[in-house]
C-alpha positions in Angstrom: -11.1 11.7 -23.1 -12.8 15.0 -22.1 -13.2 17.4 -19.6 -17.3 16.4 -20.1 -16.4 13.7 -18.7 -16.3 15.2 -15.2 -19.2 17.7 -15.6 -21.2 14.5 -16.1 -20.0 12.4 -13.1 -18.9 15.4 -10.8 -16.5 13.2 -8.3 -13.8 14.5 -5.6 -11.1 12.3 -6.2 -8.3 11.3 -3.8 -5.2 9.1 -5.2 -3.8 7.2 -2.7 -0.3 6.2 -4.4 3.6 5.9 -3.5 4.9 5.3 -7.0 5.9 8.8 -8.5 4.8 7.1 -12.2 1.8 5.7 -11.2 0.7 8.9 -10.0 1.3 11.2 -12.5 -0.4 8.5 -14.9 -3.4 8.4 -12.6 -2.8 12.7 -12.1 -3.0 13.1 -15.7 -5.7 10.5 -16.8 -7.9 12.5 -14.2 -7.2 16.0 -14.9 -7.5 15.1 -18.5 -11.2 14.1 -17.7 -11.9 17.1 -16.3 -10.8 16.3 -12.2 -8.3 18.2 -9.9 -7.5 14.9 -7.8 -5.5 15.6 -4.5 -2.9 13.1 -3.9 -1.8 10.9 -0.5 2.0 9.3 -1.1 0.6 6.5 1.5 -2.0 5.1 3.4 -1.4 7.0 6.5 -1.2 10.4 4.3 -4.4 9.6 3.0 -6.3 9.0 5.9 -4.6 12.3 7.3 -6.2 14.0 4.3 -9.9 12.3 4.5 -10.1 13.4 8.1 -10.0 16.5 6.8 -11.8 17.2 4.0 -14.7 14.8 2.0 -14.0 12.7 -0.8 -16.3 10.6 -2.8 -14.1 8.4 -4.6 -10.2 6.8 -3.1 -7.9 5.0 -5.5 -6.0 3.3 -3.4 -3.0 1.9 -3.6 -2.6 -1.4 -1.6 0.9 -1.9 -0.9 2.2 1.6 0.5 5.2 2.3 2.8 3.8 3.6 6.2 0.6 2.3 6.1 -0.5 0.0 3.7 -3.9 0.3 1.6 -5.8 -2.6 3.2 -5.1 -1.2 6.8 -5.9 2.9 5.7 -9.4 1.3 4.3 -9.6 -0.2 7.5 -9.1 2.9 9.7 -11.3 5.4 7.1 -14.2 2.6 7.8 -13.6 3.2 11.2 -13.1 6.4 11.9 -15.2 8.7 9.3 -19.0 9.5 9.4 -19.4 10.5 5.5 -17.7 7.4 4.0 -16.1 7.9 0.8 -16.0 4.8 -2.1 -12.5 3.1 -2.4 -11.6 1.6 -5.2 -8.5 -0.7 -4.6 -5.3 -0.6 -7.2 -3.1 -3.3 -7.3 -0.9 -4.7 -9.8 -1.4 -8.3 -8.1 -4.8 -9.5 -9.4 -5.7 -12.8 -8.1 -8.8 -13.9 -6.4 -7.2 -14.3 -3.3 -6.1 -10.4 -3.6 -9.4 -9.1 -4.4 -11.3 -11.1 -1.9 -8.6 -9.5 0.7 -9.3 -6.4 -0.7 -13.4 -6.7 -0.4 -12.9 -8.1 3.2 -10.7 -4.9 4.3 -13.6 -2.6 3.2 -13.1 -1.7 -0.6 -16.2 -1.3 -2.4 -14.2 -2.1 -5.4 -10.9 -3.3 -7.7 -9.0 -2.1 -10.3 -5.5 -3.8 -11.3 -2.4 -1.7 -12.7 -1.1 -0.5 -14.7 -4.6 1.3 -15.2 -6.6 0.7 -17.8 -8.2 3.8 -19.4 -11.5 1.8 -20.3 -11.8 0.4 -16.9 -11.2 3.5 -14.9 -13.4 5.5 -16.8 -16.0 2.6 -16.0 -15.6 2.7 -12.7 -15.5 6.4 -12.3 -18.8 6.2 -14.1 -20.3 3.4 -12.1 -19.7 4.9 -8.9 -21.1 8.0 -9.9 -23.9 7.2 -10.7 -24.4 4.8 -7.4 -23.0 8.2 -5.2 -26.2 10.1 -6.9 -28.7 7.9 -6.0 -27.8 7.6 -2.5 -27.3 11.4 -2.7 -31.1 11.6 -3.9 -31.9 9.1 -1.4 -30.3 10.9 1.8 -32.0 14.1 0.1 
C-alpha cells in the first residue's frame, strides 16, 4: 500500500458505513492509499453529504439504520445531476443480494470484511472508467 496509489487514480471517496470497525478499517485502508475519505454513519447521512458536495466513488454500506443502502442508491439516482459510482458492501454475498444490489442502482459489489486486493481493484477499475468518461464529457 502507498500513497501513489492515489496520485495515480485521484478519487473523492465517500464511506457510507454504521459499523464504527468497519469504518476505521475502510478509513485507514484509504488514507493509507493516499485518500482523505469523508464518512456518512447511514444512508440518509450520505445522501445529506452528496447533495452537497461531488463524490466519484460511494462505498456503501447496505444494511444501515435510518436509511438503508439500497434505498440511499435509490434517492442519489434520483435526485443528483453529476452521479457518483457506488460500489455496494455487504457481508451477505449471494446472488440474490448482488442482483438486488445491481437493480437498486449500484454500479458495483464488494463483500466484507474488505478485501485489500479487491478494493484496490475496484478503486482502480473505476478510476480508470471515471477518466474516460471524464475525457469523453471533455
Amino acid at each position: 500500500m502507498s500513497e501513489d496509489f492515489s496520485k495515480q487514480y485521484p478519487l473523492r471517496i465517500l464511506i457510507a458505513e454504521d459499523n464504527v470497525v468497519n469504518q476505521k478499517i475502510a478509513l485507514k485502508i484509504l488514507s493509507k492509499l493516499g485518500y482523505q475519505p469523508a464518512l456518512a454513519n447511514h444512508g440518509k447521512e450520505a445522501l445529506e453529504i452528496v447533495s452537497n458536495e461531488q463524490y466519484d466513488i460511494i462505498l456503501m454500506d447496505v444494511q444501515m439504520p435510518e436509511m438503508n443502502g439500497l434505498e440511499a442508491t435509490r434517492m442519489i439516482r434520483t435526485c443528483l445531476e453529476v452521479q457518483p459510482i457506488i460500489i455496494a458492501m455487504t457481508a451477505n454475498v449471494m446472488q440474490g443480494d448482488r442482483d438486488e444490489c445491481m437493480q437498486a442502482g449500484m454500479d458495483d459489489y464488494m463483500s466484507k470484511p474488505i478485501d485489500l486486493g479487491e478494493l484496490l481493484n475496484q478503486l482502480e477499475k473505476w478510476a480508470l472508467v471515471l477518466r474516460d468518461r471524464r475525457k469523453l464529457s471533455a
